[in-house]
C-alpha positions as CSV (number, residue, x, y, z in Angstrom):
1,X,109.9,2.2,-25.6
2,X,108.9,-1.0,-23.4
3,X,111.8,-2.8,-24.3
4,X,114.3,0.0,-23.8
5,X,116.2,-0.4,-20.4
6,X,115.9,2.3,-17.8
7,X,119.7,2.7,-18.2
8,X,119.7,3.0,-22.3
9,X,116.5,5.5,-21.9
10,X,117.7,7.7,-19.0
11,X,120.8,8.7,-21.6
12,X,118.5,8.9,-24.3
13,X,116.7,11.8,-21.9
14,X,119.8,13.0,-20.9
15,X,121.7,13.5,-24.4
16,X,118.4,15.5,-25.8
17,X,118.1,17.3,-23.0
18,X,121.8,18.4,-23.4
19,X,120.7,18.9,-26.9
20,X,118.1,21.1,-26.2
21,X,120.2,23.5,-23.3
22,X,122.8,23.9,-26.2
23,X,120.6,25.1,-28.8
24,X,119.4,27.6,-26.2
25,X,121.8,29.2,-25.0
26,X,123.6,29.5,-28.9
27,X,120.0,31.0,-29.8
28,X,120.7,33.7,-27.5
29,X,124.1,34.3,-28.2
30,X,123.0,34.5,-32.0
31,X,120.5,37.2,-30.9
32,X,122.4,39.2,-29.1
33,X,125.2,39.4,-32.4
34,X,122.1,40.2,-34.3
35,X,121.2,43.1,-32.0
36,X,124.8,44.4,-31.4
37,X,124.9,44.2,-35.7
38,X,122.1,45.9,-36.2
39,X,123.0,48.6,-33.9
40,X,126.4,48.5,-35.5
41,X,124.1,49.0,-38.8
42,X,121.6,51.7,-37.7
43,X,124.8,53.9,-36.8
44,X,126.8,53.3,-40.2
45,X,123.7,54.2,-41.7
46,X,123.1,57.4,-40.2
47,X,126.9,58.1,-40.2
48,X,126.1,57.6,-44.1
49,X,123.2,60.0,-44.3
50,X,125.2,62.9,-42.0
51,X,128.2,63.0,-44.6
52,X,125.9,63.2,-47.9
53,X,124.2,65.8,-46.0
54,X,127.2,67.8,-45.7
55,X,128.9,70.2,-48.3
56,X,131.4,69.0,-51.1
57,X,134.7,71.2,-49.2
58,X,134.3,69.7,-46.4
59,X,137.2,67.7,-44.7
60,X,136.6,63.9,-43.5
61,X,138.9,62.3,-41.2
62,X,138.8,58.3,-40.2
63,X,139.9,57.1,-36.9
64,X,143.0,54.9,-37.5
65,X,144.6,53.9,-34.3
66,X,145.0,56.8,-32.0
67,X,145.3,59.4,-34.7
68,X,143.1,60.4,-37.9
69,X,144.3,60.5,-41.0
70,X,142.1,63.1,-43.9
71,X,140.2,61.0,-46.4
72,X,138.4,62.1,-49.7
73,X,134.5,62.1,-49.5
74,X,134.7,59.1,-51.9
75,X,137.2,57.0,-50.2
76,X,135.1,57.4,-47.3
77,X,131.3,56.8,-48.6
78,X,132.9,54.0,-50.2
79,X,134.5,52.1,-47.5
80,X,131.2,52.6,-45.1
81,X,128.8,51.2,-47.8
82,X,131.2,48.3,-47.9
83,X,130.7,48.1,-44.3
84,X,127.2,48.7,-44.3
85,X,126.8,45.7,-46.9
86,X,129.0,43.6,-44.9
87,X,127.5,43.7,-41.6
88,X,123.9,43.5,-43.9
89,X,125.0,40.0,-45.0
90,X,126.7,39.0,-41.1
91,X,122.6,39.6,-40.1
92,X,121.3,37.7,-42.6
93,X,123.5,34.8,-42.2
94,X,123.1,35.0,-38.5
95,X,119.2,35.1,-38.5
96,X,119.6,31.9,-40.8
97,X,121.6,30.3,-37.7
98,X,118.9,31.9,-35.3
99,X,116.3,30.2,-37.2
100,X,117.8,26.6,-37.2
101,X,118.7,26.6,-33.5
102,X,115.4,27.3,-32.8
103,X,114.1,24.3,-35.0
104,X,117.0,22.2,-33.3
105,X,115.8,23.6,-29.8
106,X,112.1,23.0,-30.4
107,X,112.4,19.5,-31.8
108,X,114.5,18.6,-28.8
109,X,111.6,20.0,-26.6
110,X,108.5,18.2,-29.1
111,X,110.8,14.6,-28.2
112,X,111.0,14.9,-24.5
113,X,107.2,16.0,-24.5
114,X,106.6,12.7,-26.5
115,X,108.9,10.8,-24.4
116,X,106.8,12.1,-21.3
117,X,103.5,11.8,-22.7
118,X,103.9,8.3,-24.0
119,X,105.7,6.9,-20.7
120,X,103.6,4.4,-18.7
121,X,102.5,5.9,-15.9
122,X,103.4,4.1,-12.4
């Protein structure tokens, strides 16, 4: 580090410190899709349970637009499974991303602690 200059070391600090403040604040946008998912989720899921709970004559409807158009019970279990399985797999994918921003933010954090620690002290 000795024979760094102070100019060539203060943009090393500077670019992992960037580093770091972008990998934080795309952790926590990456959270908050995963709780807005998994809310997303917990209602499919109980919209899921309320139909199979209901009687075979019944009429479903799905919101399309500002009207609703009748489905058959099928159709309908069908298409919010798919959903279900699709925002499943969004979670996943996103806690994968969740879990390397947080190895990018705390290796960011682990080099300026080194950089720190191992700086003469004047």
């Amino acid at each position: 580090m000795a024979t760094l200059s102070d100019d060539t070391l203060r943009k090393i600090l500077v670019q992992i410190q960037q580093t770091a403040v972008q990998s934080q604040r795309a952790l926590n946008v990456s959270k908050q899709q995963i709780a807005a998912k998994e809310r997303e989720r917990r209602i499919l899921q109980l919209t899921i349970e309320e139909i199979t709970s209901l009687q075979g004559d019944v009429n479903l409807y799905k919101g399309v637009g500002k009207m609703f158009m009748m489905v058959p019970r099928p159709t309908m279990e069908r298409d919010l499974k798919a959903e279900e399985k699709e925002l499943t797999e969004d979670i996943k994918n996103l806690e994968k991303k969740s879990k390397y921003l947080e190895k990018q933010f705390n290796d960011a954090q682990a080099q300026l602690r080194d950089i720190f620690h191992s700086a003469p002290s004047q």
